[in-house]
N, C-alpha and C positions, 0 to 999 in steps of 0.2 A: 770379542769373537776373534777367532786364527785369522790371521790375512795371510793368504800364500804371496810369495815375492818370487819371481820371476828372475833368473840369471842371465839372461841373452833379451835385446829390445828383438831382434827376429821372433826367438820364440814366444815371447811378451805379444807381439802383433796377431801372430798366427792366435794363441788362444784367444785375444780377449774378441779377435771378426769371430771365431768357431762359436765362443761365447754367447754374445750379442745375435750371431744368426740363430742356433739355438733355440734361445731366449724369446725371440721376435716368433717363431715358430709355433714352440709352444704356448708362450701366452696365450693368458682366455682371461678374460673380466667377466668375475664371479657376479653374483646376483640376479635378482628378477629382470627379464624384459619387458620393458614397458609399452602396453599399449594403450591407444588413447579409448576411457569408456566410452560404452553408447547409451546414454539417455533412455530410460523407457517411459516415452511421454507420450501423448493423445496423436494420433494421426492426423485432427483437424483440431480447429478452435471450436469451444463449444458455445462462443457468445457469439452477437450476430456482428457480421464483418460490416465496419462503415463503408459506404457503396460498391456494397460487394467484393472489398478489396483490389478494385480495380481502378487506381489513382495514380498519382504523382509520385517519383520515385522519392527515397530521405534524402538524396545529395543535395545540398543548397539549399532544406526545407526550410530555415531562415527568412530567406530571400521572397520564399512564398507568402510572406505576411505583406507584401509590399511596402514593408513601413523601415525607411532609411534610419529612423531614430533606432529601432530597436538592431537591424544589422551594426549600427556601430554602437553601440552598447556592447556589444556580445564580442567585435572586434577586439573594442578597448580594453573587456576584461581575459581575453585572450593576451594581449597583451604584454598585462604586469598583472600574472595573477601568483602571488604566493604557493596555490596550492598545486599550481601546474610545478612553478620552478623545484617544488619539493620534488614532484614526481619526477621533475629531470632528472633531478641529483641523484632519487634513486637508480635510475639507469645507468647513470654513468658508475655510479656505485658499483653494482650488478656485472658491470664491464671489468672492471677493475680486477673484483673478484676473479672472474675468467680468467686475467692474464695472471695473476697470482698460480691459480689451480693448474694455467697450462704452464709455467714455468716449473711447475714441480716433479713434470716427468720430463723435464731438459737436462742435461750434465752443467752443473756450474763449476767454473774455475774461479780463484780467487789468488791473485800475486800479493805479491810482500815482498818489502827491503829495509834495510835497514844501515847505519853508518853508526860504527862506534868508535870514538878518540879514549886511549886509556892512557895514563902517562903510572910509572914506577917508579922510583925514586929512591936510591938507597945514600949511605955517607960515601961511598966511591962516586954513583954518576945516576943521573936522571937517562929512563928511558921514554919514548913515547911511541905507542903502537895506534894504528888506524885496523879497524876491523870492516869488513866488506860484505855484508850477503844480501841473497836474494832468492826467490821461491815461485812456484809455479804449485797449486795444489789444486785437483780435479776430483770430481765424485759424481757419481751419475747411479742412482738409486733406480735397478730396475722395476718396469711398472709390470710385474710378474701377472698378478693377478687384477688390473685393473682397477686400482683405487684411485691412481688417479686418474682414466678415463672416464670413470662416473664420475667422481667431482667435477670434473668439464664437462660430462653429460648433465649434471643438476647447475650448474653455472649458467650454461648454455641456455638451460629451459627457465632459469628465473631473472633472464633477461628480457626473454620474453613477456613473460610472466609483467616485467617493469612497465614496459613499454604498453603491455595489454593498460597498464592502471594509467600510465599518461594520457592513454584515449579514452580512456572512461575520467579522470579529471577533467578533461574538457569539454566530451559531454554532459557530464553533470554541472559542469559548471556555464556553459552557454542554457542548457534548461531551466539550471536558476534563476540567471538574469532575465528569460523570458518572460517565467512564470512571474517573479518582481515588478516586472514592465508591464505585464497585463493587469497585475494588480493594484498596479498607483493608479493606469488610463480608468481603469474599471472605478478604483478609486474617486477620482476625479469628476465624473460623471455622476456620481452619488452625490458630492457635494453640489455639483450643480443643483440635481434636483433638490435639496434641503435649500439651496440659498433661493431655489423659483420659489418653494412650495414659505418660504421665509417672508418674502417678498408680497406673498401672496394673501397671508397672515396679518400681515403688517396692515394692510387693506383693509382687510374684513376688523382689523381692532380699532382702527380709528373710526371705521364705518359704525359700529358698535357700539364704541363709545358716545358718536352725538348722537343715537336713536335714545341712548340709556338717559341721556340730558336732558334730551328734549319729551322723553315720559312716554317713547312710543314701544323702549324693551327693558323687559325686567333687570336688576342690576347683577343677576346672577349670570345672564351673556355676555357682560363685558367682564367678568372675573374669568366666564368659560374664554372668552378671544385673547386676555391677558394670559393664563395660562398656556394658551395654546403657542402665542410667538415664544413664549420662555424657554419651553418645551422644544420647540423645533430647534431654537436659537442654541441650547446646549448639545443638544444633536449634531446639529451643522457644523461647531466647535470642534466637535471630539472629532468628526469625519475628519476633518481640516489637519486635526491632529495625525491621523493613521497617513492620512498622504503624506503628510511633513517625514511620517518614521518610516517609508517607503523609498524617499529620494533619499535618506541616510542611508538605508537599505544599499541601494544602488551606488552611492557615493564607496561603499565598503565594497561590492564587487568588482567594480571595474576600475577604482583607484585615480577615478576622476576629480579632478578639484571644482567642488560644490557648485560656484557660482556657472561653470563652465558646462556642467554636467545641467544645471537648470535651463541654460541656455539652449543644449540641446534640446530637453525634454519640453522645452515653449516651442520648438519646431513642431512638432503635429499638434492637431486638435486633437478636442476631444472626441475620443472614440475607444470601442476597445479593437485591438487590432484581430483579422479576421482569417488564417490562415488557409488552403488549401488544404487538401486531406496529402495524408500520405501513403505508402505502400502496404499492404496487410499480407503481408505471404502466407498461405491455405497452412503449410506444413509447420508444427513447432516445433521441430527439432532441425528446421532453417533459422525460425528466429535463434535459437541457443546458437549457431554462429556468428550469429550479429552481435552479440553481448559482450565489449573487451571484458566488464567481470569475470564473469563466466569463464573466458577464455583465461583470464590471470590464473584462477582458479585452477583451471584443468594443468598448466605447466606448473602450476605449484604441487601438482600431484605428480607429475612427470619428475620432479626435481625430488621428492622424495621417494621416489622409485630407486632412483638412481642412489640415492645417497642409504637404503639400505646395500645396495653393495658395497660399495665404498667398505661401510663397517664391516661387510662378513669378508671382504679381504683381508681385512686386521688379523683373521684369524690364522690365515695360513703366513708360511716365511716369507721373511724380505730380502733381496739382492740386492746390492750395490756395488760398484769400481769403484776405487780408487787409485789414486794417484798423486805421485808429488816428484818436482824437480827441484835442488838446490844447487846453488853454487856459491863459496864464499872464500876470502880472502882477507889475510891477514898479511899489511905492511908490503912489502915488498915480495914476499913469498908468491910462489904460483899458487892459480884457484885449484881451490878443490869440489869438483862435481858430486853431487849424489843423486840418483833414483829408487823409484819404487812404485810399484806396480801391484794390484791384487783384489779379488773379489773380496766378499763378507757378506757372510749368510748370520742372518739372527733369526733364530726360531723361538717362538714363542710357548712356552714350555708353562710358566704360572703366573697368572695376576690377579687370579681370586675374585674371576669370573667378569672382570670387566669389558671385557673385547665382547663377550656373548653380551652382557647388559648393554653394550651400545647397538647392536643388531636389535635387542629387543627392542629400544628407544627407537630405532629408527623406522623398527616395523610398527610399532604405535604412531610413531607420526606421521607413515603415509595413510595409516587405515584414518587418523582424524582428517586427511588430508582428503582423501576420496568421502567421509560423511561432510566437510564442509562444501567441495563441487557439488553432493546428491543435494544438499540443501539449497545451494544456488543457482539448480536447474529446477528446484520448485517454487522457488520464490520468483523466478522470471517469467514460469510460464502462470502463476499469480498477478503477475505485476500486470502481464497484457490480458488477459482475458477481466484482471478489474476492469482495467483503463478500454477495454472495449466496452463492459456493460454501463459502464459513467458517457461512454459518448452515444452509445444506442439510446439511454433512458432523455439525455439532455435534447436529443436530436426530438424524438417523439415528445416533448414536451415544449417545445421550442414553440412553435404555434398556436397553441392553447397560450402557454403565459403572453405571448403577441396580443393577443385576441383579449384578453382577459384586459393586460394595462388599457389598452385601446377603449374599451365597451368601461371600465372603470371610469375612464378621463370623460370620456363622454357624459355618463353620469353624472360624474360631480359638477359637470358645466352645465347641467339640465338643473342639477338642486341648486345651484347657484345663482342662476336665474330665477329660477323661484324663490329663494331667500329675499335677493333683491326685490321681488313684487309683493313679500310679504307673507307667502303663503306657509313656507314649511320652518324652523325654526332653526335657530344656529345650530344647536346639538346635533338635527340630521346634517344642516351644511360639515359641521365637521366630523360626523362620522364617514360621509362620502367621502372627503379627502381624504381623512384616512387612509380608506379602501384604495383610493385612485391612488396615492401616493406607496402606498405598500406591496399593490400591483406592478409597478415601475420600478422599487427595488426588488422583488423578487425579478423581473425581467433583467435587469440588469446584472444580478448574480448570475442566471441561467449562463446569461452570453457571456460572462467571464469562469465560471464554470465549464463551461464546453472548450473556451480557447485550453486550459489548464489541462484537460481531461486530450487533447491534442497532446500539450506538450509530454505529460505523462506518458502517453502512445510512444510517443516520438524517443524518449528515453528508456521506456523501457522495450523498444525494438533495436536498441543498443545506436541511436542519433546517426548513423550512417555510417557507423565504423565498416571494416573492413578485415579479417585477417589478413596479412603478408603486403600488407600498403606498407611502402617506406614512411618513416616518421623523420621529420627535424623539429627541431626547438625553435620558440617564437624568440626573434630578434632581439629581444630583450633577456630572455631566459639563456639565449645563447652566449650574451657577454658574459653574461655572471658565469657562467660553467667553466668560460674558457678567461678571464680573465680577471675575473674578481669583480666584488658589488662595492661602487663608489660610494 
């Protein structure tokens, strides 16, 4: 392209401010303005709100469990969690990016020197010359049409965008460990009852056995009381087994070492932990605030907003200055100075339709970009209205399965008593247990089902997050970033 050159640095100064002011004037960045959608979702929840949505706010809903095991569980896998540290690095990534894209509507200058020894040498006499230069070259690529203002407008927004997923990693990942933690306690407590109802068995076979010796019971109830410890006894096993792959579970999220992490987990009994309700807000298209997804989501549409302009600049001309200072020397001689000064317009004349196929590319990927946010304001407001009707149906049914183990155990300690005097025969004693024992794990599921159907809630009301809260990096996630992983 022609570079005009400039005779006088006076009149070199005078055009290139006339230029630049100009320039700064007319600019306009092409493309869509972006604004944020609005959701068309339900004015209310249509499932029924636990206590009327009138409870304890998310901040510190942890802590509302009262159980110091499970707040430092969720600590430690805050911690050193791999899947956090990813989502740092993304941000800083994202960062990175930004000052990339803002450096590209700055003027860069670049120096140069150089020193060169030549020697000549003929049959009369050797000479030897020293060469001297040095350089000064500048360019500064106007941002005419704003390509690169959108590319910092879409930087911008998928830093956010980063940042939204770091607090949805950590939400997702303290629910995890919850949900794991209730399910070894819950766990736990299973086994218990196989090792009573074990114990219990064990009893009633030895009891069985001297009635069968002594010719007072047929030999087919000490096969049925044989059967029945064997039966429990592989049960109880495999239980024993699911806790053992729950504390590996745990040992993998929080990056505790085993023996130390069992240590912990031998601090509370047995129980399943019992949390406080949390906040139910009337309106859902307050929850879609609360979601960092969702919000990732929405800047990820912002940032393809943007970056269709970016492309429909490509299509119109580009400006640029340049410039360049020399000076060099040779030996002994005086330097010799050079400049140069002058715009360069490149207009885009043929490329056989690419500049237009990157608009269409870009306008295909914001339209994918607004159906993935439409899908992920339906899948949230799915997520709560499940997790409302799992905690409505568990809550109404809480008291029946109460009432049920209770009136079961009673039972079977009435047929029990009457086996022992003779009257009803093993088969009914063990069908009672049965019932009384199948009562108490169905009750026991409930109440680790309802904690679960909490956590659920609690996650997908988006765990307390916040739009426009500052974020730092956990202690450990911050060396690595800033210093490297030992």
């Amino acid at each position: 392209m022609p570079i005009l050159r400039l005779r006088s640095h006076s009149h070199a100064t005078r055009f290139a401010g006339g230029l630049i002011l100009g320039l700064a004037l007319a600019g306009c960045a092409v493309g869509p303005v972006y604004r944020e959608p609005g959701p068309a979702v339900a004015a209310t929840w249509h499932a029924t709100l636990p206590h009327g949505g009138r409870v304890a706010a998310m901040e510190d809903w942890w802590r509302q469990f009262d159980d110091p095991v499970l707040s430092g569980l969720i600590e430690q896998a805050e911690a050193d969690s791999p899947s956090l540290t990813q989502a740092w690095a993304s941000i800083e990534k994202a960062r990175a990016t930004l000052t990339s894209n803002e450096a590209a509507g700055l003027p860069s200058l670049t120096g140069s020197g150089a020193v060169t020894r030549s020697r000549e040498q003929s049959s009369a006499q050797t000479t030897s010359t020293t060469t001297r230069s040095g350089g000064l070259d500048a360019s500064w690529e106007i941002d005419l049409f704003g390509k690169v203002r959108r590319n910092v407008e879409a930087a911008r927004a998928r830093i956010d965008a980063r940042i939204d997923d770091w607090h949805n990693a950590r939400v997702t990942l303290a629910a995890e460990v919850a949900d794991t933690y209730v399910q070894y306690r819950a766990c736990g407590l299973l086994a218990d009852a196989y090792a009573r109802e074990l114990a219990s068995l064990t009893q009633t076979e030895k009891s069985t056995a001297a009635a069968v010796a002594a010719g007072f019971n047929a030999p087919s109830d000490a096969m049925l009381a044989r059967a029945s410890v064997a039966s429990t006894r592989s049960t109880l096993v495999s239980q024993q087994a699911q806790c053992e792959l729950l504390v590996k579970s745990l040992v993998a999220l929080t990056g505790a070492e085993e023996s130390a992490l069992r240590g912990q987990l031998a601090q509370g009994g047995p129980h399943v932990p019992q949390p406080r309700a949390l906040e139910v807000r009337a309106v859902p298209a307050e929850v879609l605030r609360q979601r960092p997804d969702l919000a990732s989501l929405e800047r990820e549409l912002a940032a393809a907003s943007a970056e269709i302009g970016a492309a429909q600049a490509d299509l119109y001309p580009s400006l640029s200055l340049s410039g360049s200072v020399g000076l060099s020397a040779t030996g002994g001689s005086s330097s010799i100075t050079t400049w140069s000064f002058g715009p360069s317009l490149s207009i885009p004349l043929f490329d056989g339709g690419q500049r237009r196929a990157a608009v269409r590319s870009a306008e295909a990927s914001y339209v994918s970009a607004h159906a993935s946010w439409r899908a992920g304001v339906r899948s949230v407001v799915k997520e709560v209205e499940q997790a409302l009707v799992n905690l409505d149906s568990t809550a109404r049914r809480a008291d029946d399965a109460a009432l049920a183990a209770q009136e079961y155990r009673r039972y079977f300690n009435s047929v029990e008593a009457n086996w022992r005097a003779g009257n009803v025969s093993l088969l009914t004693l063990e069908e009672a247990r049965r019932s009384a024992l199948s009562a108490e794990i169905t009750l026991l599921a409930l109440q680790q089902s309802r904690v679960q159907y909490w956590i659920a809630l609690y996650k997908a009301l988006g765990g307390g997050w916040q739009p426009g809260i500052a974020t730092a990096p956990p202690s450990a996630t911050h060396d690595t970033v800033q210093g490297g992983s030992s």
